[in-house]
C-alpha positions as CSV (number, residue, x, y, z in Angstrom):
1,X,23.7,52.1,16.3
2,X,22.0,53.7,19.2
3,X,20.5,51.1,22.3
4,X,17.1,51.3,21.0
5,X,17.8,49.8,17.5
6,X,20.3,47.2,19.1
7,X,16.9,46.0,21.4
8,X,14.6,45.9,18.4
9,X,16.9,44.2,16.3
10,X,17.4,42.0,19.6
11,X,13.3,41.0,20.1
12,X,13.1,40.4,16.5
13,X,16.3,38.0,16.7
14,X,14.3,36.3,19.5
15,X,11.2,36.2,17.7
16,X,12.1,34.8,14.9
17,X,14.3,32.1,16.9
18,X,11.3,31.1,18.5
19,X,9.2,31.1,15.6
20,X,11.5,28.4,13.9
21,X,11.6,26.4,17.1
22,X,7.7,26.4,17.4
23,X,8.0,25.6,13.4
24,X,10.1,23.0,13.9
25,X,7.6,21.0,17.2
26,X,5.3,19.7,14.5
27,X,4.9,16.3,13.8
28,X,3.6,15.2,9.8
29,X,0.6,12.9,8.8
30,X,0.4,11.2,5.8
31,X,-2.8,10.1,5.1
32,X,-3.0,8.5,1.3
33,X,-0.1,5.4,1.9
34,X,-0.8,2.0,0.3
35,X,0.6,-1.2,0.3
36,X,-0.6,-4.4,-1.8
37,X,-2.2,-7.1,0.3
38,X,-1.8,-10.9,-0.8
39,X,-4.4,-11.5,1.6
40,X,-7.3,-8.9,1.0
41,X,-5.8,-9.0,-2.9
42,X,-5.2,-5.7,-3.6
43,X,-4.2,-2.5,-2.1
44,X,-4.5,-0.6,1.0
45,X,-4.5,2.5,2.6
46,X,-3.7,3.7,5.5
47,X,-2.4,7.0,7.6
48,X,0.5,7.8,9.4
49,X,1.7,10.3,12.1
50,X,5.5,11.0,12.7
51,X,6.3,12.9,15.7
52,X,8.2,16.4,15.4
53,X,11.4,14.5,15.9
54,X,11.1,11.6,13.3
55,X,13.3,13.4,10.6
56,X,15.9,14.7,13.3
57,X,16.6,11.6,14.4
58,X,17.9,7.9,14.0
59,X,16.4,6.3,17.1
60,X,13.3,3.8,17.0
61,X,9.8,4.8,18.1
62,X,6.8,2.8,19.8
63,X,3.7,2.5,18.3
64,X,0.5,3.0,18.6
65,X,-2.4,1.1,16.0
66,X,-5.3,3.8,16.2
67,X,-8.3,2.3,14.6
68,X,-11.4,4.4,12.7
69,X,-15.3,3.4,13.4
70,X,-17.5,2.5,10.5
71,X,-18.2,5.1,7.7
72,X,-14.9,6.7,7.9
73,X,-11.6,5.5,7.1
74,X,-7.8,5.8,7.6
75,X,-8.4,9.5,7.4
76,X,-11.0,9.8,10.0
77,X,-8.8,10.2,13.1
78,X,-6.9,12.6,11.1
79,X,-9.5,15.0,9.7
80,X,-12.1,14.3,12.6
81,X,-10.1,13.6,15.8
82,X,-7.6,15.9,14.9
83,X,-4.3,13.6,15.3
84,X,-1.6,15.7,14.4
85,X,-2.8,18.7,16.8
86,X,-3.5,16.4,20.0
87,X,-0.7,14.4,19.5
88,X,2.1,17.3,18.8
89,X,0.4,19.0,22.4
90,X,0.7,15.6,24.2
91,X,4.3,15.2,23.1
92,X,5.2,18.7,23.3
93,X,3.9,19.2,27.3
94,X,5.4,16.1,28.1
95,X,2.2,13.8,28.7
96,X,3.0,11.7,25.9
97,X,6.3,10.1,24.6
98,X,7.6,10.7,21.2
99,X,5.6,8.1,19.1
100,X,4.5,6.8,15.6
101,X,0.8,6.6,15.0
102,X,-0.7,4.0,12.2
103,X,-4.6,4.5,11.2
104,X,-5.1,1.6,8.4
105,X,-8.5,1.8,6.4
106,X,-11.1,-0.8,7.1
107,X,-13.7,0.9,5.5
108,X,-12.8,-1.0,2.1
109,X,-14.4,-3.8,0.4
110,X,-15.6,-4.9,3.3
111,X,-16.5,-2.7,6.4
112,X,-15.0,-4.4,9.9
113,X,-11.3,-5.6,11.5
114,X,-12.1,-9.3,11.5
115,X,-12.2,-12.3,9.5
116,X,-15.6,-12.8,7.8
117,X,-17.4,-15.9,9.0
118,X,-17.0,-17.8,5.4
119,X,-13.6,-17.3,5.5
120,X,-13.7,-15.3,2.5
121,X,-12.5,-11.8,3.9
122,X,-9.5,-11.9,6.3
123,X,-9.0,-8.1,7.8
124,X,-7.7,-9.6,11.1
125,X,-4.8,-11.9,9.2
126,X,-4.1,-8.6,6.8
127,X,-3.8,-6.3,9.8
128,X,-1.3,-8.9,11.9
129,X,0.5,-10.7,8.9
130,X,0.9,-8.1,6.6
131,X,0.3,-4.4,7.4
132,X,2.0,-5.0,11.0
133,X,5.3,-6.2,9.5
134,X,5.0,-3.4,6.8
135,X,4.9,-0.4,8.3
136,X,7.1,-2.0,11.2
137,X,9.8,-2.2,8.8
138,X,9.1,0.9,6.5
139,X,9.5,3.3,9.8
140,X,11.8,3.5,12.8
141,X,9.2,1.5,15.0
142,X,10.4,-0.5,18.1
143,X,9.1,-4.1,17.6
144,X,8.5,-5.3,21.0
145,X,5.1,-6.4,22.7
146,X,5.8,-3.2,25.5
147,X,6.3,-0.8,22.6
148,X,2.9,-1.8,20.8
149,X,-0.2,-0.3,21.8
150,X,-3.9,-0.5,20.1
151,X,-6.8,1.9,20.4
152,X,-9.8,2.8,18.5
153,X,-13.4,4.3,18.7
154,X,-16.8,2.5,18.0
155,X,-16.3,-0.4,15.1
156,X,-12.3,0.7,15.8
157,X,-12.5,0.2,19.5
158,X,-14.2,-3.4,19.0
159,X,-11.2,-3.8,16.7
160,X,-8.9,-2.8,19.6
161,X,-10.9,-5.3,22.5
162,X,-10.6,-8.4,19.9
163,X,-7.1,-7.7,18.9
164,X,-5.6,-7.1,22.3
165,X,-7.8,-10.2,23.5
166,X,-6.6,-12.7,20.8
167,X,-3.0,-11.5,20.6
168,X,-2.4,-10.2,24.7
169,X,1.5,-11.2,23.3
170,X,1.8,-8.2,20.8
171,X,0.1,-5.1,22.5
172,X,1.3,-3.4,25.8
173,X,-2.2,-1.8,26.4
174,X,-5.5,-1.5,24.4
175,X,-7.8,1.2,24.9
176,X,-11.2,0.9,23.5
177,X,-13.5,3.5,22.8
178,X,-17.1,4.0,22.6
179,X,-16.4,0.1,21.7
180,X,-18.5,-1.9,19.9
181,X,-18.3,-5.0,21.6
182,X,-19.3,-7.4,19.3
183,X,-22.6,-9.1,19.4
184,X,-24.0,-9.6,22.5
185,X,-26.2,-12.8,21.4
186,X,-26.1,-15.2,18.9
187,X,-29.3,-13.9,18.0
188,X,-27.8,-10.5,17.3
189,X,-25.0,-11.9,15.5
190,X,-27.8,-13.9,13.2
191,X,-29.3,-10.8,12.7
192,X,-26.7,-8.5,11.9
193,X,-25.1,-11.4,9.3
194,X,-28.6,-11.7,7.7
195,X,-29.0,-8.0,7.6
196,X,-25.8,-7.9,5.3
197,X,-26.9,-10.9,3.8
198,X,-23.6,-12.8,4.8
199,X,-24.0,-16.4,4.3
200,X,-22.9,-18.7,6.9
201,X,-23.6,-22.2,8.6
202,X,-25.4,-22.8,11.5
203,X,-22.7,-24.9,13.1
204,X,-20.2,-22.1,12.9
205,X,-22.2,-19.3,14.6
206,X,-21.2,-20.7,18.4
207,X,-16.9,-20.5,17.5
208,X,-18.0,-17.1,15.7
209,X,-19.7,-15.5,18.3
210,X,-17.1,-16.6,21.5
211,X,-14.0,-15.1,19.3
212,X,-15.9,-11.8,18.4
213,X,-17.9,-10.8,21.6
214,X,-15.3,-9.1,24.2
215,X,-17.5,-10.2,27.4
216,X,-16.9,-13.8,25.7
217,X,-13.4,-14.0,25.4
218,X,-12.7,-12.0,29.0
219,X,-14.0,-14.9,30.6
220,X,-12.2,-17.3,28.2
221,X,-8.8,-16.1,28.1
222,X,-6.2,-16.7,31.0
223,X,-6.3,-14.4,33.8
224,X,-2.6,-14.0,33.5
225,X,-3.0,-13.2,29.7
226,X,-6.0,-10.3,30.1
227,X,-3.2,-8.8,33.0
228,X,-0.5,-9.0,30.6
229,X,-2.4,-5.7,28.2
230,X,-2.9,-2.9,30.3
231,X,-6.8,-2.0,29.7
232,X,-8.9,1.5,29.3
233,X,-12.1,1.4,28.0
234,X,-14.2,4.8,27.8
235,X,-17.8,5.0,27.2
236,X,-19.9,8.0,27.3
237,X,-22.8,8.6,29.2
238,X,-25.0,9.1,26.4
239,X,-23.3,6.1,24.1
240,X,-25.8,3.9,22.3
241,X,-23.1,0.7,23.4
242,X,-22.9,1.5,26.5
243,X,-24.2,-1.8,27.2
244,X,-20.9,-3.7,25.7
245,X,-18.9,-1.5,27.6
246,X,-20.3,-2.2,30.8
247,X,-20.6,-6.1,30.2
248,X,-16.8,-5.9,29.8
249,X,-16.1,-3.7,32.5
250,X,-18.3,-6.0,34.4
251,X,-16.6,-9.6,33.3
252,X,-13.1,-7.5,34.1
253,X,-14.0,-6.9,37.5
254,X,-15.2,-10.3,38.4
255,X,-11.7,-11.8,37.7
256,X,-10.4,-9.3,39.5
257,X,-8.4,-8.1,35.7
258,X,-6.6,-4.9,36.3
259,X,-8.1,-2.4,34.1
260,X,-9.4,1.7,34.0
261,X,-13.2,2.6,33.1
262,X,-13.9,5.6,32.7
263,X,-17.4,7.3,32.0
264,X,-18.0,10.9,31.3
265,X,-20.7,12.9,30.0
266,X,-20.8,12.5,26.6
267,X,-22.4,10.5,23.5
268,X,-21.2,8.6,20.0
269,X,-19.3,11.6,18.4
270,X,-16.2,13.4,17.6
271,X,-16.4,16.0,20.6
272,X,-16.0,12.7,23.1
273,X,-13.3,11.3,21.4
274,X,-10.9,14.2,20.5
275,X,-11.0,14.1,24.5
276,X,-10.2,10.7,25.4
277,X,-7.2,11.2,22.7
278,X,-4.7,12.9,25.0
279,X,-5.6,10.6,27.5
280,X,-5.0,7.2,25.4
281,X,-1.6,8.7,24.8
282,X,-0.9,9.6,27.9
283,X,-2.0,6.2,29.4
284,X,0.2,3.8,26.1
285,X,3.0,6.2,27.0
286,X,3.2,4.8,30.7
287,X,3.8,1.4,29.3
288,X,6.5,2.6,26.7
289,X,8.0,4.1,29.4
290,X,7.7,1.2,31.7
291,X,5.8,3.2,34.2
């Protein structure tokens, strides 16, 4: 065999070598799961992203709870924000740590993340007593508060400001996007409930309102609480709630709450998002590692 076959056969060798390794960087999404839910009474879906590692492997991974806006659903961030290509990159380069992503659906039965205000639709209670514990035990996921992070865009990132700020205990840092930040009055909150024709009592529109508007419970909960979740909120430019944005950013910076706030150029889509993805996972990352 003369030298020129030997280096042919050589750069094919190589070739293919690398084109198994660059096969084997990918992580997988599964985006049809279910589990039954006492709470909601029935089943659930939700998503799932495993990094390239998760089938090599026997170690535990941190988490990160990445919540969908209104009118899509546990598939949104997979389909639309493009999950499984941003968060292979972020891994692969080294910005991001090795992690498990979890996108439940809220976009069932009854549009939102919380409790309704009769009492007769508990998302909030599904999402921390059941779906929490589920997938915590179903996958190799680290269960500690540091190794727990929460972020989401629009109705998702109003999911992430309400569940870092009534469990600071569980989530190492929360990053709301393009956040809806809850109702800014009790008159919007009247509105919005009569819109949907949700009925309510007068007397319970005041607790409501203080445990679903972000500016609210900033200035309710402990300063040494809000410091315990490390914050980034990102709001475009352009976003129609930049208003609830600001407010919090506001309300954080008048009890001195460390925090990031970022605004770019941008409005309420898909194009702004994909691009605050690498940096969410870069920024959760620096608390799994302990920064």
């Amino acid at each position: 065999m003369n030298s020129t076959i030997l280096k042919v056969c050589f750069v094919t060798v190589l070739t293919y070598l690398s084109l198994i390794k660059a096969l084997g960087q990918h992580g997988q999404v599964y985006d049809n799961l279910s589990m039954t839910s006492k709470i909601l009474e029935g089943e659930r879906k939700y998503a799932i992203y495993l990094p390239p590692d998760y089938d090599k492997s026997e170690r535990s991974y941190p988490v990160l709870y990445l919540l969908h806006g209104a009118g899509d659903d546990q598939t949104g961030w997979i389909q639309f924000g493009e999950v499984l290509r941003i968060a292979d990159n972020a891994i692969s380069d080294g910005t991001a740590t090795a992690m498990i992503i979890v996108m439940p659906d809220a976009n069932t039965g009854q549009r939102g993340y919380f409790n309704s205000i009769d009492g007769n639709w508990r998302y909030e209670d599904f999402f921390f007593e059941e779906l929490m514990p589920h997938v915590e035990k179903k996958y190799r996921i680290k269960g500690e508060k540091r190794y727990r992070a929460v972020a989401g865009l629009s109705m998702g990132g109003g999911g992430s400001f309400m569940y870092a700020l009534h469990r600071p205990d569980l989530f190492s840092s929360a990053c709301p996007l393009s956040a809806y930040a809850g109702p800014l009055t009790i008159e919007d909150l009247k509105s919005g409930l009569d819109r949907r024709k949700v009925k309510y009592d007068e007397h319970d529109l005041q607790t409501y309102f203080d445990q679903h508007n972000a500016i609210s419970l900033i200035n309710a909960v402990p300063d040494n609480e809000l410091n315990a979740v490390r914050w980034f909120i990102d709001c475009g430019d352009d976003d129609f709630l930049y208003e609830g944005n600001s407010l919090a950013h506001i309300a954080m910076k008048k009890k001195k709450i460390s925090h990031e706030y970022r605004v770019r150029e941008g409005a309420h889509n898909w194009t702004y998002w994909r691009e605050s993805l690498p940096v969410v996972l870069q920024f959760v990352s620096d608390a799994f590692h302990q920064y």
